[in-house]
N, C-alpha and C positions, 0 to 999 in steps of 0.2 A: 671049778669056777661057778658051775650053778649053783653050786652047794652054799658056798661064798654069799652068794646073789642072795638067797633064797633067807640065812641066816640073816646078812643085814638088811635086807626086807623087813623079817618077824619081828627083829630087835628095835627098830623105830620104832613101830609101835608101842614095845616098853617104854621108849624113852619117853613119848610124850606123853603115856598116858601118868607116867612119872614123875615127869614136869607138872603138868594138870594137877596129878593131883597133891604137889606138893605144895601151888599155888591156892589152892583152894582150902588146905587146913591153913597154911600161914594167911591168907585171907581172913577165915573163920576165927582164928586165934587173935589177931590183931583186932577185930572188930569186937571181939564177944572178952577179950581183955583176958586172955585164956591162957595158964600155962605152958610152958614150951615145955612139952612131956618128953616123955622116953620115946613114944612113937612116935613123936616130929621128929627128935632127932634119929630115929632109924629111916624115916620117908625121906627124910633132908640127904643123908648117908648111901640109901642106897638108889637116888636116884640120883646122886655124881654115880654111884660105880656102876648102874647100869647106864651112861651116858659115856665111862670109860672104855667099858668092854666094846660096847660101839663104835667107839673110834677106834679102839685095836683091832675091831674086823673090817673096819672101814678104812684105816692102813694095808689093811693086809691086803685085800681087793683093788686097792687103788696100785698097790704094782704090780698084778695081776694080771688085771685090764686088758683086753686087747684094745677098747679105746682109748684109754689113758695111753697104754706104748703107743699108739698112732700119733697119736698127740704129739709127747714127750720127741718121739723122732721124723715127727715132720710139723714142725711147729707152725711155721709161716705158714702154709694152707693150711692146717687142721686150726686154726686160731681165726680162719673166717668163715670156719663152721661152729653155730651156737654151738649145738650139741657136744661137739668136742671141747670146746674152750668149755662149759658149762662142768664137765667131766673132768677134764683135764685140771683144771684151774679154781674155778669159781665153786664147786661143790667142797673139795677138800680143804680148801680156805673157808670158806664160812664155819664147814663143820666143825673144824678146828678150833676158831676163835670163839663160837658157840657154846664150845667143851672146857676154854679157858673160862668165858665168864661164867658158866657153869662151876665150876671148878673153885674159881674165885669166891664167888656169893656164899658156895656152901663153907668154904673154911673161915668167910668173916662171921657165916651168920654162926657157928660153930664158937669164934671166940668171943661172942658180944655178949656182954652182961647180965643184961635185963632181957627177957622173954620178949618185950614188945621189938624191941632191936633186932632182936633175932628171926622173927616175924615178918616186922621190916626190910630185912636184908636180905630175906629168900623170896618177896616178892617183887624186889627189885631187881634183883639180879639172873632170878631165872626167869621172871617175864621178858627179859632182856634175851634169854639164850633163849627162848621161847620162840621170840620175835625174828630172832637170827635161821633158828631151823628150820622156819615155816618157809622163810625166804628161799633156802640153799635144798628143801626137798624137791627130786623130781615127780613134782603131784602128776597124773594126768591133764591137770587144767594149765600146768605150767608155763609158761609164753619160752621158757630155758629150754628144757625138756621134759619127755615126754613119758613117763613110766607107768605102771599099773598099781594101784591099790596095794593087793597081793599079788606078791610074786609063788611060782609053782616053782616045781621043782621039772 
């Protein structure tokens, strides 16, 4: 389970800095009227599969949980604790639909014609899964819950 923890800890941080910075050449390319290169579409590519692999450890962990099972098997009281309903419920949903529209942006921006399109539709779409992950992480400053930065082992 720490090991678990400790993984999807490290792996956030790929993902955003993934997002980031996939937002930021589609940014750069859209404004400077820039070809959609090989290396956008490998930043475009490999920051859905590193946004996948995260869900697949963050599946994996979520039935793991010893708070998630708390949850799952005492729902009524564990649903009027944030912390748990945030775990339970609100964390694996956001990430989820975060990982769709993630998921989505890259295969539109993947079939669209024209370079500025495709530009276009990875900084819509992942500022969007962007905007979702910030929400569903537990930051330390979180009003949800409460986690650290980095996680140890």
């Amino acid at each position: 389970m720490q090991i678990l923890l400790f993984i999807h800890s490290l792996i956030r941080w790929f993902v955003l800095i993934s997002i980031i910075y996939s937002l930021f050449r589609a940014y750069r390319g859209l404004k400077n009227q820039a070809l959609f290169s090989k290396t956008d579409n490998a930043v475009r590519h490999w920051t859905a599969t590193i946004a996948h692999i995260q869900l697949a450890v963050g599946i994996n962990l979520y039935f793991k949980s010893p708070t998630v099972q708390y949850f799952l098997s005492n729902f009524k009281e564990a649903s009027k604790n944030l912390e748990f309903t945030f775990f339970g419920l609100i964390h694996i949903f956001l990430m989820s639909i975060a990982i769709i529209v993630l998921t989505i942006g890259s295969a539109l921006a993947k079939r669209r014609k024209t370079d500025e399109e495709k530009f276009k539709t990875i900084l819509v779409w992942f500022s969007l899964a962007l905007f979702i992950i910030f929400i569903a992480i537990p930051w330390p400053f979180s009003p949800f819950a409460h986690r650290v930065f980095f996680r140890h082992f």
